[in-house]
N, C-alpha and C positions, 0 to 999 in steps of 0.2 A: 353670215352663212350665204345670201343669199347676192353676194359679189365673186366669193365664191364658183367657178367650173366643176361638173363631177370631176374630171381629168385630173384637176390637181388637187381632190382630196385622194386621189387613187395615188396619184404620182410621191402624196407626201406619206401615207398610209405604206408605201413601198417602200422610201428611203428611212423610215422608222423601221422597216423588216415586221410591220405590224400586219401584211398579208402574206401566208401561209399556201391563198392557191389564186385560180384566175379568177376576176368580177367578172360577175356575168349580169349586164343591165336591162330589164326590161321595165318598159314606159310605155306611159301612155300620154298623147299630145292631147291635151283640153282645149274645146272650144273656145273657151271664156276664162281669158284670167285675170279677170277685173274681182277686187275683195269682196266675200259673200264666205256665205255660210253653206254646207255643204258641197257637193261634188255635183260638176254642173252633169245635164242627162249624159253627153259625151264621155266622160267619164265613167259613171254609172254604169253602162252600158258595156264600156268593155274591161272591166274588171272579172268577168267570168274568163274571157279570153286569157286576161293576162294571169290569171288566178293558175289557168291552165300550162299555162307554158310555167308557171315559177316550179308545179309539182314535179312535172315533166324533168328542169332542172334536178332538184331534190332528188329525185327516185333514179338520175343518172350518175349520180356520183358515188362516190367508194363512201363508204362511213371507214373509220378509223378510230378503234380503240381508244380511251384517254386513260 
């Protein structure tokens, strides 16, 4: 996974016809990404940020009947 680009999981996820509408990515760049246990403070810290924008996402989009 982790040779792997998002790009071309996106890229291959599209020529399968397995995405239906547009990705929409939000990240967060880590201080430290040496292996460890938990989420270094950098992290930590803005996950309320990014918590915020994914709602923002969610609550802008059409829901659609199944």
């Amino acid at each position: 996974m982790h040779a792997l680009q998002l790009h071309d999981l996106v890229d291959l996820a599209r020529s399968l016809k397995l995405l239906s509408s547009p990705v929409i990515v939000i990240g967060v760049e880590p201080g430290d990404t040496s292996l460890g246990e938990g989420l270094t403070p950098e992290v930590a810290k803005a996950i309320p940020a990014a918590l915020s924008l994914v709602l923002e996402e969610i609550e802008g989009q059409e829901v659609h009947g199944a």
